[in-house]
FILUM-469263 format. One record per residue (C-alpha): y, x, z. Coordinates in Angstrom, 3 decimals, m for minus. Example, Ala and Ser with C-alpha at 12.3 -4.5 7.8 and 13.67 -1.06 7.14 Angstrom:
<nodes>
<node v="m4.500" u="12.300" w="7.800"/>
<node v="m1.060" u="13.670" w="7.140"/>
</nodes>
This chain:
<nodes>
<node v="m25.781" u="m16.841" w="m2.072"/>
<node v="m27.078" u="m15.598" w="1.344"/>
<node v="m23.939" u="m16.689" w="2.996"/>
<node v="m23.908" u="m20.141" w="1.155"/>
<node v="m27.205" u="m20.368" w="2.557"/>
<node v="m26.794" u="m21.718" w="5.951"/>
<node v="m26.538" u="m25.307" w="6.444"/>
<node v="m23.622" u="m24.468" w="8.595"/>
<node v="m21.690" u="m22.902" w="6.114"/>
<node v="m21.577" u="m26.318" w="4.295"/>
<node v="m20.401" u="m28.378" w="6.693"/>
<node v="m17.874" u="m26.043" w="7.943"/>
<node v="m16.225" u="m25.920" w="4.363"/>
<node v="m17.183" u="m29.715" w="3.947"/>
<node v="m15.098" u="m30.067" w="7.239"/>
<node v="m12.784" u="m27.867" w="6.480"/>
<node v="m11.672" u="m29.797" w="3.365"/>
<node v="m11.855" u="m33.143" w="4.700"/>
<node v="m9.391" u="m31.649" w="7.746"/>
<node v="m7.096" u="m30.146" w="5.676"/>
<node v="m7.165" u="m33.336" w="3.192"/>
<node v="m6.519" u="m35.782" w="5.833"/>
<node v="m3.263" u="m32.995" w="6.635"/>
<node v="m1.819" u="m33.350" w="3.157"/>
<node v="m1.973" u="m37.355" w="3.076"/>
<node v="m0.034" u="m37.331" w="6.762"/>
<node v="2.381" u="m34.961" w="5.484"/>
<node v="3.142" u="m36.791" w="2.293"/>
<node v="3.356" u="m39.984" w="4.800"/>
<node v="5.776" u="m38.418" w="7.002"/>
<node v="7.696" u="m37.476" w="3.923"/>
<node v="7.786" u="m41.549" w="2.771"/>
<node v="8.578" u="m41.975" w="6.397"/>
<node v="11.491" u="m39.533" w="6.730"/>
<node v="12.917" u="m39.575" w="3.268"/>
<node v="11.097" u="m42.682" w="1.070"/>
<node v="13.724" u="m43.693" w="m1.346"/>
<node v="16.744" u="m42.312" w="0.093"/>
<node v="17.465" u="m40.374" w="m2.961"/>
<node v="16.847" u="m40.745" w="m6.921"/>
<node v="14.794" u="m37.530" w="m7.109"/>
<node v="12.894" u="m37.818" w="m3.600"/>
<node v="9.697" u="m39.246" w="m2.693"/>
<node v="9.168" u="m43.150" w="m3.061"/>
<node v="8.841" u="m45.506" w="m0.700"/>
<node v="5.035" u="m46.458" w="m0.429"/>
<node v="4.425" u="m43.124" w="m2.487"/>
<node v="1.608" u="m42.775" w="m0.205"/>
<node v="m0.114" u="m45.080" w="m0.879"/>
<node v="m0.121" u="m45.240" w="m4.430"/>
<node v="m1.695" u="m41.189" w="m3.994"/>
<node v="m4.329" u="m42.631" w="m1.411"/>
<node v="m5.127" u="m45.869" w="m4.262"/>
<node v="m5.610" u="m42.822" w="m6.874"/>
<node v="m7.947" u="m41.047" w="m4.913"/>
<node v="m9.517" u="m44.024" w="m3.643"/>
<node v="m10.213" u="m44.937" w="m7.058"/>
<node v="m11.612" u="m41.341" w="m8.225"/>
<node v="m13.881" u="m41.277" w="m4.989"/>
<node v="m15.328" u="m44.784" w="m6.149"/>
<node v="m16.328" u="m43.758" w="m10.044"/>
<node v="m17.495" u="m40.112" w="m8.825"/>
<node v="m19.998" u="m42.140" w="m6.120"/>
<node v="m20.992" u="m44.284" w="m8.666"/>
<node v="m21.610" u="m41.814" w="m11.315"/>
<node v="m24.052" u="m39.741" w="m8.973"/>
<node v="m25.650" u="m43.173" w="m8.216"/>
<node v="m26.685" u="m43.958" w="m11.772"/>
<node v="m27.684" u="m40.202" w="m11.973"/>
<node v="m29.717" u="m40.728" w="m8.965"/>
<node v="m31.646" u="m43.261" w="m10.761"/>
<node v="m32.337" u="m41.960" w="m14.176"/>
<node v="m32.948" u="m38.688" w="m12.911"/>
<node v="m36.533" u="m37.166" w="m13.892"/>
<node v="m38.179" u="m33.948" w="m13.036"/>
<node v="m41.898" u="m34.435" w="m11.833"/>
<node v="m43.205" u="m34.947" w="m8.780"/>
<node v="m40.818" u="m34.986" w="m5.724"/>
<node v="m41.432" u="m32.443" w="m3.685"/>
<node v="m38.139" u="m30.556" w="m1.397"/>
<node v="m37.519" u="m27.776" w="m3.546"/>
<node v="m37.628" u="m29.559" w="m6.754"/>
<node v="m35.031" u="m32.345" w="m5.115"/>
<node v="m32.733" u="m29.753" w="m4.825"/>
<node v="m33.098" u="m28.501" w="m8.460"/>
<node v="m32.610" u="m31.904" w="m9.728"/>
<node v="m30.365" u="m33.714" w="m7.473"/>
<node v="m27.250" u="m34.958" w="m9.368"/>
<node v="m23.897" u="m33.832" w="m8.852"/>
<node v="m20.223" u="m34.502" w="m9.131"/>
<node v="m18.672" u="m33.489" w="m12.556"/>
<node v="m16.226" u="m30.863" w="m12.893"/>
<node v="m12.514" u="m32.218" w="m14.146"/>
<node v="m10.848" u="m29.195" w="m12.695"/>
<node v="m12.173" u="m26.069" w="m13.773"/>
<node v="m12.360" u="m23.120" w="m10.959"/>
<node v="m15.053" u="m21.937" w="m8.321"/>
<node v="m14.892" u="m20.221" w="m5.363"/>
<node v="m17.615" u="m17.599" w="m6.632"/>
<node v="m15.670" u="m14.553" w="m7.860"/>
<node v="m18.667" u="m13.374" w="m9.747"/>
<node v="m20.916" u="m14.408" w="m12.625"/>
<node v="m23.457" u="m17.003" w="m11.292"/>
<node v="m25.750" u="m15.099" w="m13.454"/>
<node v="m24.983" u="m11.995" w="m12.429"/>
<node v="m28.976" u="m11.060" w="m11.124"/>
<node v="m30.280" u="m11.989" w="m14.253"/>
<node v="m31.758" u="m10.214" w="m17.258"/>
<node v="m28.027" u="m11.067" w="m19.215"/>
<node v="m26.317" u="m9.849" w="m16.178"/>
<node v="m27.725" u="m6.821" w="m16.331"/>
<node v="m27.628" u="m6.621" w="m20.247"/>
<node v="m30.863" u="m6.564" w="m20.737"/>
<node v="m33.580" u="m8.340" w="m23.385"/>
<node v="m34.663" u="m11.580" w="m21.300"/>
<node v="m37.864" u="m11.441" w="m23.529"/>
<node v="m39.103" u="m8.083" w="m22.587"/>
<node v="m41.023" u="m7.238" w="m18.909"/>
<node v="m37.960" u="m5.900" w="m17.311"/>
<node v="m35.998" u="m8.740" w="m17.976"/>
<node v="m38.166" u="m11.218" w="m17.054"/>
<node v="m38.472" u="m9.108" w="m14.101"/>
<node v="m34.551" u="m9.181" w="m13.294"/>
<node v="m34.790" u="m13.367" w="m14.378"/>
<node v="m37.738" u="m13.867" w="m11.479"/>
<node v="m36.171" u="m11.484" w="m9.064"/>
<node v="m32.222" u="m13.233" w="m9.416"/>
<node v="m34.062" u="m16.867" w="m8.965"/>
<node v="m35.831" u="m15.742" w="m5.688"/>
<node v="m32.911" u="m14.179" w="m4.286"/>
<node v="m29.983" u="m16.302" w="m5.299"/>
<node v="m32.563" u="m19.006" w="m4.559"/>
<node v="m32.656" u="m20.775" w="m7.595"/>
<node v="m28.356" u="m20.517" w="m7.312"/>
<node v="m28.847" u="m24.233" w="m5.283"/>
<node v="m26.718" u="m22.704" w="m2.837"/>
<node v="m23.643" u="m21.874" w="m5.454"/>
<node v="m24.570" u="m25.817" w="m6.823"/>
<node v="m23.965" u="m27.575" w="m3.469"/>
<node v="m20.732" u="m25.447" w="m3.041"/>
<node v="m19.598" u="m25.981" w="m6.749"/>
<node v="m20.369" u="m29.785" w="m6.372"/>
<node v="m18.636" u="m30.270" w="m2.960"/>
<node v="m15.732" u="m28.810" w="m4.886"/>
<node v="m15.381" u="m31.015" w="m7.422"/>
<node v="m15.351" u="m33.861" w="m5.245"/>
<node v="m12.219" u="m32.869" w="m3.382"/>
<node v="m10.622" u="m31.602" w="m6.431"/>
<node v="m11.445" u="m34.541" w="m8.762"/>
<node v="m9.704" u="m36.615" w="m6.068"/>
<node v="m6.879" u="m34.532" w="m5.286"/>
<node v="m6.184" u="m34.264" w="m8.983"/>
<node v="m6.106" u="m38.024" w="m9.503"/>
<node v="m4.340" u="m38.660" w="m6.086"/>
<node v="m1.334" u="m36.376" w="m6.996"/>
<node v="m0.764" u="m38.220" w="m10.923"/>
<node v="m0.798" u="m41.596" w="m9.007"/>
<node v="1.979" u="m40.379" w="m6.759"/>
<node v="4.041" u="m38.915" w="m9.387"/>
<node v="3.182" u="m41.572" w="m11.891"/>
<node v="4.531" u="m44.005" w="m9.079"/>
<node v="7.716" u="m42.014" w="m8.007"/>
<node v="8.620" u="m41.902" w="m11.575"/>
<node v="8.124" u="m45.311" w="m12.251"/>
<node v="10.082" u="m46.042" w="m8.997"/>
<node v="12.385" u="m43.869" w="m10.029"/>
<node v="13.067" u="m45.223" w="m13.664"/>
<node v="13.248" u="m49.075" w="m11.960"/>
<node v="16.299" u="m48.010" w="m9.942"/>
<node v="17.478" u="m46.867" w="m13.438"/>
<node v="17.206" u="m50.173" w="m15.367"/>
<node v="13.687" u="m50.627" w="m16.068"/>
<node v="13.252" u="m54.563" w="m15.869"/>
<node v="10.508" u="m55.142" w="m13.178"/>
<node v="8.134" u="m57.011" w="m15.233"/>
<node v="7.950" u="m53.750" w="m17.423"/>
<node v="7.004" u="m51.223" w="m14.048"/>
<node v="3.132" u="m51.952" w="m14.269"/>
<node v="2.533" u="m51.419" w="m18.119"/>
<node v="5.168" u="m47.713" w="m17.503"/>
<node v="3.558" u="m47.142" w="m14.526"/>
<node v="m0.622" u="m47.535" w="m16.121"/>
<node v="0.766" u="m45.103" w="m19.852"/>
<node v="2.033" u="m42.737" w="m17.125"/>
<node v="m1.342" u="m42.639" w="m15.471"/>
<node v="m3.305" u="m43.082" w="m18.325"/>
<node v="m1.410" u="m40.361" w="m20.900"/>
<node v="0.753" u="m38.135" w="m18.302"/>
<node v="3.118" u="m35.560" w="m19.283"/>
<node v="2.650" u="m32.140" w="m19.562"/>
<node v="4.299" u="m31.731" w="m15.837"/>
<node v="2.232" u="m33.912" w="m14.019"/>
<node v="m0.947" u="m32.868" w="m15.132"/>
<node v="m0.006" u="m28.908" w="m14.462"/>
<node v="1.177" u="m30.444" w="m10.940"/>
<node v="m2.249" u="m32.047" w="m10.499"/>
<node v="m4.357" u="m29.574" w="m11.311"/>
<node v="m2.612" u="m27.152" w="m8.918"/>
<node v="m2.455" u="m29.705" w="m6.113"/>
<node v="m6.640" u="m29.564" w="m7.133"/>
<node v="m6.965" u="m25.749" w="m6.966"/>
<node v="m5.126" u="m25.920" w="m3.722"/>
<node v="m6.993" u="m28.198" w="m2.215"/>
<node v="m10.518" u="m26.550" w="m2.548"/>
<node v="m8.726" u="m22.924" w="m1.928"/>
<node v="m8.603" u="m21.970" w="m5.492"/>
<node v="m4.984" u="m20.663" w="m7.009"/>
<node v="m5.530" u="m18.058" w="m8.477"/>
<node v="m4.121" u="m14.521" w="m6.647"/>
<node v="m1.936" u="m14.151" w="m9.721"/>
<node v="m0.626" u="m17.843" w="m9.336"/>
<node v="0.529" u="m17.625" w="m5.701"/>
<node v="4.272" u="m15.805" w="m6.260"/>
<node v="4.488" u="m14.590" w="m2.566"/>
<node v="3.227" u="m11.451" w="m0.882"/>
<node v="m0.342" u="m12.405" w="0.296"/>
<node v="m1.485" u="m13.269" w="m3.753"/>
<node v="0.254" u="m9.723" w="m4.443"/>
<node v="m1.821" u="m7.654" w="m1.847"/>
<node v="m4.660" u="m9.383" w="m2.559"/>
<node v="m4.688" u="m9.304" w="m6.367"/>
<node v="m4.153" u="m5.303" w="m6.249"/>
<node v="m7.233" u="m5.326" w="m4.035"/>
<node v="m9.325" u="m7.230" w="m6.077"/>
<node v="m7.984" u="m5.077" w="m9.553"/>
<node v="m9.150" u="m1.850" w="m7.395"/>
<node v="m12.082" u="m3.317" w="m6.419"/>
<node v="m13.055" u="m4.415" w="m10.143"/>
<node v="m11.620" u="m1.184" w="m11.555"/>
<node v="m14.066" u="0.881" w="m13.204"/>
<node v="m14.008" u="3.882" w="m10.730"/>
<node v="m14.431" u="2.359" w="m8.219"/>
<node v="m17.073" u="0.154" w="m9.424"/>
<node v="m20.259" u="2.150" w="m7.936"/>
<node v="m18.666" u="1.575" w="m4.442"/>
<node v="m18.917" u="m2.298" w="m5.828"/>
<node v="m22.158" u="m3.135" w="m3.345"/>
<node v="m20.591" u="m1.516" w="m0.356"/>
<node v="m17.243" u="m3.786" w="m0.949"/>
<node v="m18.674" u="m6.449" w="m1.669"/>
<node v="m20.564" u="m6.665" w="1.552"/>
<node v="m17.589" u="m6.860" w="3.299"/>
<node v="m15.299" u="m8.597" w="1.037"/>
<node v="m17.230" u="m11.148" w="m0.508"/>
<node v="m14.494" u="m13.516" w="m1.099"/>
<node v="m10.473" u="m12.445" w="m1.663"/>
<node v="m9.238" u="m16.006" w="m3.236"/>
<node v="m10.288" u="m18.345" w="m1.147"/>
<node v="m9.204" u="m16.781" w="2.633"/>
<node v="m5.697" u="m15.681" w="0.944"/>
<node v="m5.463" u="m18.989" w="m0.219"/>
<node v="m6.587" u="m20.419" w="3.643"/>
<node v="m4.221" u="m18.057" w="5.161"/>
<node v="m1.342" u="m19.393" w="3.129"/>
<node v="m1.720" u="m22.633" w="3.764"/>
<node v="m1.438" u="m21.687" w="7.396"/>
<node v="1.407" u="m19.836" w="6.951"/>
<node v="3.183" u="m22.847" w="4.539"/>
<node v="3.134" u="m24.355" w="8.067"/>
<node v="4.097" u="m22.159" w="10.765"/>
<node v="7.502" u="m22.446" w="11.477"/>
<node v="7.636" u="m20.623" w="14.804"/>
<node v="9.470" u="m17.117" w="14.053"/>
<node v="10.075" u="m18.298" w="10.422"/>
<node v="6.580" u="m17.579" w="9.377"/>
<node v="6.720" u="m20.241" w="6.627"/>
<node v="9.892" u="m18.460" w="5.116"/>
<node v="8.154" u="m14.889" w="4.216"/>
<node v="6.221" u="m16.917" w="1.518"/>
<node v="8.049" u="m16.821" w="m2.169"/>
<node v="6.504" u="m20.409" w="m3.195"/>
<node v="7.861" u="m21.867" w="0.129"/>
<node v="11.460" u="m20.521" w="m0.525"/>
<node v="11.140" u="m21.744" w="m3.763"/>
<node v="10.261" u="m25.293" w="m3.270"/>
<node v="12.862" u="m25.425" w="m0.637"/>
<node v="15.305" u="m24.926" w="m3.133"/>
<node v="14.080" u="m27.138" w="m5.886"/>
<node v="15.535" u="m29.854" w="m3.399"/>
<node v="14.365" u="m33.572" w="m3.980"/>
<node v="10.930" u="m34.228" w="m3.503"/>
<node v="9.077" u="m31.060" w="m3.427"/>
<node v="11.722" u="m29.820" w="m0.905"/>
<node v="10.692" u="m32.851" w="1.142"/>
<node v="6.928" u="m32.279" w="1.248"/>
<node v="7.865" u="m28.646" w="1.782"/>
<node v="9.876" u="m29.568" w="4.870"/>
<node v="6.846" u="m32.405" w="5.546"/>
<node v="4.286" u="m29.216" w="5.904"/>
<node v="6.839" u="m27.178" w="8.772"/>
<node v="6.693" u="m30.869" w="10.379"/>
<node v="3.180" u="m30.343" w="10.801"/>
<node v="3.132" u="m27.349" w="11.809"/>
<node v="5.174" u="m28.221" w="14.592"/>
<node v="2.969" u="m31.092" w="15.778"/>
<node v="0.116" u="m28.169" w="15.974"/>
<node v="2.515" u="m26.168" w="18.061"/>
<node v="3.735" u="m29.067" w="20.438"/>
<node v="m0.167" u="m29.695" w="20.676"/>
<node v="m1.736" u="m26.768" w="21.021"/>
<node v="0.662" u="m24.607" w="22.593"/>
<node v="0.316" u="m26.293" w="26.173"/>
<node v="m3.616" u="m25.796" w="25.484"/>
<node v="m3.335" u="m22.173" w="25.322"/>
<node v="m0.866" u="m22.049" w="28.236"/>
<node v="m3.401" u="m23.745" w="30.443"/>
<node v="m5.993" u="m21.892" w="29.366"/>
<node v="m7.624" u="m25.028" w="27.384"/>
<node v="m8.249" u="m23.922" w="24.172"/>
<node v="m8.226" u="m20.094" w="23.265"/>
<node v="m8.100" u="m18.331" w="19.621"/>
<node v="m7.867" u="m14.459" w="19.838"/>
<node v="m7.514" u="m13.730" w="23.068"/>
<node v="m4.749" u="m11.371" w="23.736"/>
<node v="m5.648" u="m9.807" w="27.174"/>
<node v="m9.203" u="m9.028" w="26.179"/>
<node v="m7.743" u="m7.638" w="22.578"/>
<node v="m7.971" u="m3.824" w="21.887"/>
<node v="m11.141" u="m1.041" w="21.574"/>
<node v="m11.413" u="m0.384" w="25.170"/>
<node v="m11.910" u="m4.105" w="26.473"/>
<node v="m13.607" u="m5.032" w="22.873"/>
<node v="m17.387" u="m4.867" w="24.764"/>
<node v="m15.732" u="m7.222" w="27.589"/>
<node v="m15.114" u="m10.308" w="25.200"/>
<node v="m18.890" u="m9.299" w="23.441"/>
<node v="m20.372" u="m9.247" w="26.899"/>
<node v="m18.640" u="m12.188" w="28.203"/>
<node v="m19.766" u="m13.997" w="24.509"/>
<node v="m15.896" u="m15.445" w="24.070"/>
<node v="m16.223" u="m17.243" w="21.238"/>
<node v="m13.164" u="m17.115" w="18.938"/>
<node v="m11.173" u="m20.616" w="18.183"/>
<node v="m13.015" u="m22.613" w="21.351"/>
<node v="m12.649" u="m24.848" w="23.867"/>
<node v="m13.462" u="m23.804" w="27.392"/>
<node v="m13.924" u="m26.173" w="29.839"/>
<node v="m15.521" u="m26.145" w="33.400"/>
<node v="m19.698" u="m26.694" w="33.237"/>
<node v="m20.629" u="m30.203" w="34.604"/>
<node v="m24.061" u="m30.327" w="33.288"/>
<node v="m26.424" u="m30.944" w="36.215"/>
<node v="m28.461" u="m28.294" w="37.333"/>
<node v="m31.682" u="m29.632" w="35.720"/>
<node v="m29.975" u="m30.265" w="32.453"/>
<node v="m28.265" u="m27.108" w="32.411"/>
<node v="m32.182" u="m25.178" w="32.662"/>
<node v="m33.162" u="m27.250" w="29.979"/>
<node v="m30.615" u="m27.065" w="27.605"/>
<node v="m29.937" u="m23.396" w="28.408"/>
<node v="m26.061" u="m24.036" w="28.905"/>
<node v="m25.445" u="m22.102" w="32.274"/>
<node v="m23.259" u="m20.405" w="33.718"/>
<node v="m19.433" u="m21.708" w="35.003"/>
<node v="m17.992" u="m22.576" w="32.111"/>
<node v="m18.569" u="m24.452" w="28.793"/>
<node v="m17.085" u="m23.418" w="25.212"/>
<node v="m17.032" u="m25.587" w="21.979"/>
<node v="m16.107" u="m22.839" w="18.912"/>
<node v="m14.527" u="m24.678" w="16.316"/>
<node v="m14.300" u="m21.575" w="14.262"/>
<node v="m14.853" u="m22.293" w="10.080"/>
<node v="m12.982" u="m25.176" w="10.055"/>
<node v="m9.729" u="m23.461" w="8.421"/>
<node v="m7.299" u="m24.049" w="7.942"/>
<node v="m6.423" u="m25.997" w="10.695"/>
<node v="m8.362" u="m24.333" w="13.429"/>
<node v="m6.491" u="m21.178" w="12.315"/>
<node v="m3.097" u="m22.873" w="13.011"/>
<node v="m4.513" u="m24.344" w="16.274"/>
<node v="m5.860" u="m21.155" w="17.636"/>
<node v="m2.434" u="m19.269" w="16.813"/>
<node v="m0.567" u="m22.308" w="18.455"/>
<node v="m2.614" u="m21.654" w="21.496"/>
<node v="m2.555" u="m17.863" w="21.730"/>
<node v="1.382" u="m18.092" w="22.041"/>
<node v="0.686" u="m20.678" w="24.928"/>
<node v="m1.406" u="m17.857" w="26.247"/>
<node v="1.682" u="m15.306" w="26.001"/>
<node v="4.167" u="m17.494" w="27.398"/>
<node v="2.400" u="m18.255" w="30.521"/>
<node v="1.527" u="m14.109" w="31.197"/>
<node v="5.476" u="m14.301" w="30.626"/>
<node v="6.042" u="m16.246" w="32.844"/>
<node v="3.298" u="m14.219" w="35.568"/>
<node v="5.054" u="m11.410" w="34.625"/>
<node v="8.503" u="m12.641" w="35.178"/>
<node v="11.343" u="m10.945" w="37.102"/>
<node v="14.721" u="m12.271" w="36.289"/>
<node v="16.860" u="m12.248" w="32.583"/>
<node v="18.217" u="m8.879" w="33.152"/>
<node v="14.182" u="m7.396" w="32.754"/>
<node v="13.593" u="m9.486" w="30.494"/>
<node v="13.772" u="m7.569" w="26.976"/>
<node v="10.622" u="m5.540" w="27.384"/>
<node v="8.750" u="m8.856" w="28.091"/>
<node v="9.975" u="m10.808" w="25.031"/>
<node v="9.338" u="m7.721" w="23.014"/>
<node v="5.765" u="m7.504" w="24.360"/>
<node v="5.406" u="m11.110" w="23.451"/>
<node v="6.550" u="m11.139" w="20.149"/>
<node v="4.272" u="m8.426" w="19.357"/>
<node v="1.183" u="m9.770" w="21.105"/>
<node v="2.042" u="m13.184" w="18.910"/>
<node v="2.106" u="m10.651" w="15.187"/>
<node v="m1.005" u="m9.042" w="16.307"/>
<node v="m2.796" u="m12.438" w="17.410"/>
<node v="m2.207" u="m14.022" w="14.257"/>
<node v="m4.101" u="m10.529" w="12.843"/>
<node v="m6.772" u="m11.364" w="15.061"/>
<node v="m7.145" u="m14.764" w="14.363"/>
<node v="m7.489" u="m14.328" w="10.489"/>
<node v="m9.878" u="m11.486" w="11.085"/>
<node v="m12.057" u="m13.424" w="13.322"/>
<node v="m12.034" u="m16.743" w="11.317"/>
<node v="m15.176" u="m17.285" w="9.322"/>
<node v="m13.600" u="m16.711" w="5.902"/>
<node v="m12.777" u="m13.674" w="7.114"/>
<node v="m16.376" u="m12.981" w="8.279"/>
<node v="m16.622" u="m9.951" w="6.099"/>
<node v="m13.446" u="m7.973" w="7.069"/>
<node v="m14.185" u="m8.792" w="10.894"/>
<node v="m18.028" u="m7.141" w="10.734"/>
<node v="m16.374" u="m4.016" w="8.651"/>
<node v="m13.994" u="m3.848" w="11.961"/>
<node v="m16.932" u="m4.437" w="14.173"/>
<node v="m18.694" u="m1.830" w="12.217"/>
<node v="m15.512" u="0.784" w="12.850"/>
<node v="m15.045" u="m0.188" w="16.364"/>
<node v="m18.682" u="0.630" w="17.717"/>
<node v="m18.504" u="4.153" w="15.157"/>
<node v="m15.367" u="5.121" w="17.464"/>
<node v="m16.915" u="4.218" w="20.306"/>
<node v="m20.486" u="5.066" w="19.894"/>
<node v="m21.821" u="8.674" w="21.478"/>
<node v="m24.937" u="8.630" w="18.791"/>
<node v="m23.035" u="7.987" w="15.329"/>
<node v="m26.203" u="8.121" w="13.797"/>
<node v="m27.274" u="4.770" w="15.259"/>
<node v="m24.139" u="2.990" w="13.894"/>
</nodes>
């Protein structure tokens, strides 16, 4: 709750989802584009915009809904704090959160206590100050729904359409398509509600650890069952200080890694391989995400060669130079840009000094694939400083390689979602370096 807190925090994962939305419906257009119709089991032509009708459609009743909510809503007097409690929200179709515990969890029932007796009444009045009446977890929980709820309708449309499509260029007399295509949407099979509901849960970052078949949901989930175990459980409010969250930044770094195809990246995930070789349509929106990944690359990649944009940055990386980058405040994920503010405005405003920087960091996951794009621009042009002919020129493609693994370390440590891992490292690097440990 004290993270969810910050205004910020909202419309960073507001943003975020709207990015990373608008990423899936160019991806599924470049699919129509490339492949639309070309085979009996690919995607449709105008498949796209039967998903965007769908969602269009969901977006319209949710809005509407919270409207009539708006006006029947009741609650006494209007005063901020009570608008909060009572505001409306957007119901759940898709069941999931992002909160990996119990909303109640400081309550007299989360603490298995009697909510009539002093000390529970005392854990019920504490849990509502602190958690702040849970309107934090609300907002999140509602902003969820509304991408979910969408992206759940979105996806049947599209596969309600591509079947229908489908079962035309089988036979299916024309004038018979709309009343097919409405009972698919209306009563869909087994299939394309399980397909909708994950395309849901991936949108808002919520597969399950156990549900992502590669090697990111299999580290993760045996750090979440040791964390949960039962010996390890008093070491619970340490942990959970610094890993708050496990679901939902595995879940943002995989969808970065669905779509980096520079070095293969995309390939080391199980789910990827697998669609890829379920051929037809899901092998075309597979190929569709390495697409876009490449448009981040051939985008960002000449921003981080000319020094543009910047994620990690690899030649102030490492314990020795790590109170450079603090003292030269190099934000992580920015834009840096000469300062052209005029002198007076500059005073005001307090943005001095010779250069500007706009951090973009929290909007994963496409910052994330940005600011990796532009790190390897980075490496190529110290390559390039550093060059001296193709007979030298092992060491320096080994040193860039490995600068490029350990950037994309530092770029998921140093996202937001990663917030909690990155202070734990902060925490370790100033212990090592530190001549009073005492202070640390």
């Amino acid at each position: 709750n004290n993270i969810l807190s910050g205004t910020l925090t909202f419309v960073k994962n507001i943003g975020g989802n709207w990015i990373f939305k608008a990423m899936e419906k160019l991806e599924k257009r470049y699919a129509v584009m490339r492949w639309g119709g070309k085979t009996l089991d690919g995607v449709a032509e105008y498949e796209h915009i039967a998903a965007a009708f769908g969602e269009h459609i969901t977006t319209a009743n949710m809005w509407r809904s919270f409207s009539q909510k708006w006006k029947s809503r009741s609650g006494g007097p209007i005063s901020r704090w009570n608008l909060f409690r009572t505001m409306p929200g957007f119901d759940q179709k898709v069941q999931g959160t992002k909160f990996e515990s119990p909303v109640n969890a400081f309550s007299a029932e989360g603490f298995g206590a009697n909510k009539n007796s002093v000390l529970g009444k005392v854990l019920d009045v504490s849990g509502t100050i602190l958690t702040m009446d849970r309107i934090p977890y609300k907002f999140l929980q509602n902003t969820d729904n509304y991408f979910k709820n969408a992206a759940y309708q979105s996806e049947l449309y599209a596969r309600a359409f591509r079947e229908t499509v489908k079962q035309v260029k089988m036979g299916l007399p024309q004038d018979k398509a709309a009343d097919y295509l409405a009972a698919l949407v209306t009563n869909p099979p087994k299939a394309f509600t399980e397909a909708a509901y994950e395309t849901a849960l991936r949108r808002s970052f919520q597969t399950p650890l156990s549900k992502r078949n590669d090697v990111l949901g299999d580290v993760t989930s045996a750090i979440q069952d040791i964390k949960q175990s039962k010996g390890f459980n008093p070491l619970s409010i340490f942990s959970n200080q610094y890993f708050t969250f496990l679901r939902t930044p595995t879940n943002i770094a995989g969808v970065a890694l669905e779509r980096m195809p520079f070095l293969g990246a995309n390939r080391i995930l199980r789910s990827y391989r697998k669609q890829l070789a379920a051929g037809g349509a899901e092998a075309e929106l597979a190929k569709a995400k390495a697409a876009m990944g490449w448009a981040f690359m051939m985008t960002f990649v000449p921003l981080g060669y000319f020094g543009v944009f910047h994620g990690s940055d690899p030649d102030v990386r490492g314990r020795k130079k790590y109170q450079l980058r603090k003292s030269d405040n190099r934000q992580p994920k920015s834009f840096r840009f000469k300062n052209i503010l005029p002198e007076g405005v500059a005073e005001i405003t307090g943005l001095q000094g010779s250069k500007l920087q706009l951090s973009l960091n929290g909007f994963e996951p496409a910052v994330l694939l940005a600011s990796t794009a532009a790190d390897l621009g980075h490496l190529i042009a110290q390559m390039q400083d550093d060059w001296s002919g193709w007979k030298k020129s092992a060491p320096l493609f080994y040193d860039m390689f490995t600068a490029y693994a350990v950037a994309f370390g530092d770029n998921v440590l140093n996202s937001t979602f990663m917030n909690g891992a990155g202070r734990l490292v902060d925490l370790i690097s100033h212990t090592k370096m530190a001549s009073n440990k005492s202070e640390v």
